[in-house]
Residue frames relative to the residue before (quaternion, step in Angstrom):
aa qw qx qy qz dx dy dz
X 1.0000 0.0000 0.0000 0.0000 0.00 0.00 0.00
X 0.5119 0.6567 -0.3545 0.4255 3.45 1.27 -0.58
X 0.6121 0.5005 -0.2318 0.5667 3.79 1.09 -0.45
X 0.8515 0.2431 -0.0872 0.4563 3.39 0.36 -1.04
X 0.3042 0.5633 -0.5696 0.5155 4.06 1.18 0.30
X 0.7633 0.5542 -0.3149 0.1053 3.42 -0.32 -0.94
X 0.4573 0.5940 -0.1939 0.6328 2.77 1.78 -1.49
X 0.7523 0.4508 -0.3639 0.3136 3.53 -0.23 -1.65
X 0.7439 0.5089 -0.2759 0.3340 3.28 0.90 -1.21
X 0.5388 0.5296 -0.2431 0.6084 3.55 1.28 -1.28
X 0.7471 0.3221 -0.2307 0.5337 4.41 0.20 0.06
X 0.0147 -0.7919 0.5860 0.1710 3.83 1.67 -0.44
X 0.8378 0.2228 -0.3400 0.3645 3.21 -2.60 -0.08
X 0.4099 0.6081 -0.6264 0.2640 3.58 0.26 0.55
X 0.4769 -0.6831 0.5456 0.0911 3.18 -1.67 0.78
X 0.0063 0.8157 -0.5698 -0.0994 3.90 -0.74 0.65
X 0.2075 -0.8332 0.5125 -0.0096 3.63 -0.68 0.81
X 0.2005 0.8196 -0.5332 0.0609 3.55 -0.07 0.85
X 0.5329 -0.6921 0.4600 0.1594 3.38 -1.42 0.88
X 0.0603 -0.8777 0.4754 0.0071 3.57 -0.59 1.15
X 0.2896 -0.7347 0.4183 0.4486 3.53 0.07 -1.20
X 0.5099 -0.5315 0.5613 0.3775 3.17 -1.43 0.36
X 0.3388 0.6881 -0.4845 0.4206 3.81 1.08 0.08
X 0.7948 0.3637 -0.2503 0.4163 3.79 0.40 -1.02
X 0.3957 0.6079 -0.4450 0.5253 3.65 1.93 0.41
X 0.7626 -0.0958 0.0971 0.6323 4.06 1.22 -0.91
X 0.1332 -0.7815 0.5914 0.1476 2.69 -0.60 1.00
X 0.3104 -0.7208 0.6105 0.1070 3.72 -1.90 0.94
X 0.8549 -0.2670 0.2809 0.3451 2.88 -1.93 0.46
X 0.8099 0.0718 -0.0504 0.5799 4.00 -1.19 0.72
X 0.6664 0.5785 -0.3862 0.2684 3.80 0.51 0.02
X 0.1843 0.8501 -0.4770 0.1256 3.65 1.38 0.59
X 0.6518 0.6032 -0.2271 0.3997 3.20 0.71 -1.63
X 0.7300 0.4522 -0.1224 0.4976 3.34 0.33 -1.54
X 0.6902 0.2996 -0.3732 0.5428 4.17 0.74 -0.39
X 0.6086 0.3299 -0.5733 0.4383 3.84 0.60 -0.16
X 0.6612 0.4839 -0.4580 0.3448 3.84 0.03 -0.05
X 0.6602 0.3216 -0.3442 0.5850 3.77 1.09 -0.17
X 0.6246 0.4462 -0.5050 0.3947 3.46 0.27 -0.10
X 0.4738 0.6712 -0.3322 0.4633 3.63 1.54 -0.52
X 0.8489 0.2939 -0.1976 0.3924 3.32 0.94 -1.07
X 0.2414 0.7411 -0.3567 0.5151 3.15 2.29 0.34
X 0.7006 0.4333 -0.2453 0.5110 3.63 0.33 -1.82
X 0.7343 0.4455 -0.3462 0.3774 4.11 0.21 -1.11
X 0.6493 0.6284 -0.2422 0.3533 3.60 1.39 -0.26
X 0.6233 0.3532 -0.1706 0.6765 2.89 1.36 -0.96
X 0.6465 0.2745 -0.5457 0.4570 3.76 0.30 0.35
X 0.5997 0.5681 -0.4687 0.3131 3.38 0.45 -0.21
X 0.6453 0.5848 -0.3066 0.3842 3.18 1.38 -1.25
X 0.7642 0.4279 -0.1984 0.4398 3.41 0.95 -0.62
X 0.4724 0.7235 -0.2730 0.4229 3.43 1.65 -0.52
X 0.8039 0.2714 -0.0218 0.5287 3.13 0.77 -1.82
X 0.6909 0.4713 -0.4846 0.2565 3.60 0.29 -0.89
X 0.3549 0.4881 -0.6753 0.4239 4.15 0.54 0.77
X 0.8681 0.1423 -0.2474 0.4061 3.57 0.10 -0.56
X 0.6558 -0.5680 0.2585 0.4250 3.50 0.83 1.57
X 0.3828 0.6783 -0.5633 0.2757 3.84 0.30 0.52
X 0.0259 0.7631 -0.6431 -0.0589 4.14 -0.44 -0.06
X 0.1406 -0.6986 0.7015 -0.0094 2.81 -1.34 1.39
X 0.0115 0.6439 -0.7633 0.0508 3.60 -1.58 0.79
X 0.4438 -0.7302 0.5189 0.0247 2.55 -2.15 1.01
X 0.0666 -0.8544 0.4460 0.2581 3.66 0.67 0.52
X 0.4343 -0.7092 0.5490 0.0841 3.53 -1.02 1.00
X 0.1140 0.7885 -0.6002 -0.0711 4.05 0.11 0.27
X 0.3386 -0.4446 0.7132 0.4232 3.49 -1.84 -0.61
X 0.7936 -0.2831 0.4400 0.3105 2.55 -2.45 -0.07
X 0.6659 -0.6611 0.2478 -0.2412 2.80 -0.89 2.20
X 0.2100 0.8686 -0.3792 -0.2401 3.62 -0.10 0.15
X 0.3574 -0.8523 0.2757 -0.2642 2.93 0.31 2.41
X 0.3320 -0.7074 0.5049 0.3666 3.59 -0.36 0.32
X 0.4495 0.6233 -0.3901 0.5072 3.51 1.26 0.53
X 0.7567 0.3681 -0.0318 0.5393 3.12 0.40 -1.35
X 0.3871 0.4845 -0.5771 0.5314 4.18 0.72 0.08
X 0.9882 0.0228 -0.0530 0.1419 3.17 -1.64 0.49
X 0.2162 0.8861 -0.3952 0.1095 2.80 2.28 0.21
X 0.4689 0.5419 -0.5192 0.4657 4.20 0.77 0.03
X 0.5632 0.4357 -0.3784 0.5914 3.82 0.41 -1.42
X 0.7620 0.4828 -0.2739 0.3336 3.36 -0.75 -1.35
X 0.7917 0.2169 -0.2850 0.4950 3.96 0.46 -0.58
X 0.4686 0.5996 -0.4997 0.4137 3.50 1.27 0.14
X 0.5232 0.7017 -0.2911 0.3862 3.32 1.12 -1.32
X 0.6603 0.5821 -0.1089 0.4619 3.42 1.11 -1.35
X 0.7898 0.2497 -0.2551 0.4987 3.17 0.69 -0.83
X 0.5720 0.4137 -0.5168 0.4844 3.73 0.71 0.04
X 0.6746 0.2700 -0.5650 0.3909 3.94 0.22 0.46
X 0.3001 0.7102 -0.5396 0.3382 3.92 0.68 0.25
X 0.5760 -0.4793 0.6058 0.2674 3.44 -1.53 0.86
X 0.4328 -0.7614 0.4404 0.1976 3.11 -1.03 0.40
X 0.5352 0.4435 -0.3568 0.6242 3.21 1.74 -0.14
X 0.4998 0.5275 -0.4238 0.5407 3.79 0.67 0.02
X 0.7032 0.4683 -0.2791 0.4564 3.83 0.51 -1.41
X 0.6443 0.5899 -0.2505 0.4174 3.53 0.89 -1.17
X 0.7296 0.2800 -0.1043 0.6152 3.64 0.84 -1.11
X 0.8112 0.1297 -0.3484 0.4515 3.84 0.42 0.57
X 0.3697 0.7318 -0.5140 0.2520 3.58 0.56 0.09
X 0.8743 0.1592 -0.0558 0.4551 3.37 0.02 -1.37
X 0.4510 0.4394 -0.5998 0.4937 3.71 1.20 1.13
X 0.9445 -0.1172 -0.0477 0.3032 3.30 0.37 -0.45
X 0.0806 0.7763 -0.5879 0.2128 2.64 0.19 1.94
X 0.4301 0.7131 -0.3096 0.4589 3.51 1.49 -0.38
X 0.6040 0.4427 -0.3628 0.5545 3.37 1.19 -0.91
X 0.6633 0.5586 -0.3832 0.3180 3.49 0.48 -1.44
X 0.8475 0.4640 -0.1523 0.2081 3.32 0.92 -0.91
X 0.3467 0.5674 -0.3748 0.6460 2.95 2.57 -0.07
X 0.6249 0.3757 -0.4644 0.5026 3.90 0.03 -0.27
X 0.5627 0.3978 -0.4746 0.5476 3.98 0.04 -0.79
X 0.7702 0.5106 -0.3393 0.1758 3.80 0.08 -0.66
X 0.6660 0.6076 -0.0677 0.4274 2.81 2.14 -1.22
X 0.6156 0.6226 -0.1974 0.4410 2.72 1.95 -0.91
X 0.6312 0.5088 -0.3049 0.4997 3.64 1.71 -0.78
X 0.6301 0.5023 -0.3437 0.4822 3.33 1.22 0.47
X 0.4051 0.7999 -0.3410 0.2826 3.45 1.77 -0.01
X 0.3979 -0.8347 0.3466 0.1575 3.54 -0.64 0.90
X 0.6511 -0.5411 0.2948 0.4431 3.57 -0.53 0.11
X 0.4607 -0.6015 0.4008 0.5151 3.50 -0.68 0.00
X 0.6312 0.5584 -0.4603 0.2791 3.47 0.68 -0.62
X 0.6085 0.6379 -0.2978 0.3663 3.35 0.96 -0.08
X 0.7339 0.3512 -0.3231 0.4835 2.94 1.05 -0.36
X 0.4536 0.6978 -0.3748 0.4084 3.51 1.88 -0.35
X 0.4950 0.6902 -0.2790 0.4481 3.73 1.61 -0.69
X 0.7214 0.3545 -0.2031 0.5591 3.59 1.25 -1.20
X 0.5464 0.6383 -0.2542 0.4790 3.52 1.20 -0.06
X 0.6673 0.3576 -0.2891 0.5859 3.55 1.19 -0.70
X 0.5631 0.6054 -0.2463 0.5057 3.45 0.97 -1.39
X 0.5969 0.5168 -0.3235 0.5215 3.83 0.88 -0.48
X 0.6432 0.4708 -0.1446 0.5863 3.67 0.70 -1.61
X 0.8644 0.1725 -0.3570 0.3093 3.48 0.12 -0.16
X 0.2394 0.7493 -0.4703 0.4000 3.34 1.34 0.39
X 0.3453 -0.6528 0.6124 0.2820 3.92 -0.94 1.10
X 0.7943 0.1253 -0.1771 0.5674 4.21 0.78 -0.46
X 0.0001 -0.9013 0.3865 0.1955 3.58 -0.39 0.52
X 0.7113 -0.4033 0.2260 0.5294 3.54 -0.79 1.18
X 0.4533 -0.4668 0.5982 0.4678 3.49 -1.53 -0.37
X 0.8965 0.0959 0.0792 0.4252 3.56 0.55 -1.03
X 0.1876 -0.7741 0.5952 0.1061 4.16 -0.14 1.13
X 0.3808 -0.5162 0.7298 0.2365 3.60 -1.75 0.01
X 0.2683 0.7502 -0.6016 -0.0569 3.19 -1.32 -0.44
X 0.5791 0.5125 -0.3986 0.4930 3.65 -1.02 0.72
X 0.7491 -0.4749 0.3967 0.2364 2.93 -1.82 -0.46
X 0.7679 -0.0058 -0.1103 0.6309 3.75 -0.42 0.76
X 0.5264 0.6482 -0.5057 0.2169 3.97 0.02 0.71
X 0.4188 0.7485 -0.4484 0.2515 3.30 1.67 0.37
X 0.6573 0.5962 -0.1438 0.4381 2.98 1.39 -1.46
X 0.3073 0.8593 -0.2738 0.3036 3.72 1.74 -0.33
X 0.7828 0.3785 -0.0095 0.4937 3.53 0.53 -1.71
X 0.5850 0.4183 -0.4043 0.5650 3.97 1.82 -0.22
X 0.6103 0.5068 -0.3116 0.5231 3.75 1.09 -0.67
X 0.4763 0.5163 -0.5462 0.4564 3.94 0.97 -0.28
């Protein structure tokens, strides 16, 4: 941001838009890695939001569901994949607590939306004369913010 404040500021009212997840509303099973990197992009929003908006800049955080993502294709194959490189004394002592979890996500994920869909809340953000601190977007993320 050190590079690009300057510009923003010296051109003013510019808009920034980063992508987060509705993940950092609940986090789920095996999903550590992946919420410290959106909550990362949580934290750079809200300083931005508060950094810049003296010199009319707005920052927002778009919030999506589960995705349809080269991540998120085959995510059964793909976490199986996972558990055959697991320790076996690791596999033994978490498998069958929480595979149930594993398997509501596989479930949620065949409900994942396109990207263009969430690109819809993304324009619809950008053209907004004030924009939210924070959007949803996608499939099943209404219900997000009562489960927070």
């Amino acid at each position: 941001m050190q590079n690009i404040s300057p510009l923003l500021i010296k051109y003013g009212h510019g808009k920034i838009v980063n992508v987060s997840t509705s993940g950092v509303r609940v986090s789920t099973t095996f999903s550590g890695i992946y919420a410290i990197s959106k909550y990362g992009v949580e934290g750079i929003t809200n300083s931005l939001l508060y950094e810049l908006r003296p010199f009319g800049i707005q920052a927002t955080s778009i919030e999506p569901g589960g995705m349809i993502t080269p991540m998120t294709t085959n995510s059964e194959e793909n976490m199986k994949k996972i558990w055959e490189r697991m320790p076996k004394e690791v596999y033994d002592v978490y498998y069958d607590k929480i595979s149930p979890s594993l398997e509501y996500m596989n479930s949620m994920l065949d409900s994942a939306c396109p990207p263009e869909k969430v690109g819809k809340v993304i324009v619809k953000a950008l053209h907004k004369k004030k924009m939210k601190i924070r959007y949803m977007g996608g499939n099943q993320v209404g219900m997000m913010p009562f489960l927070q």
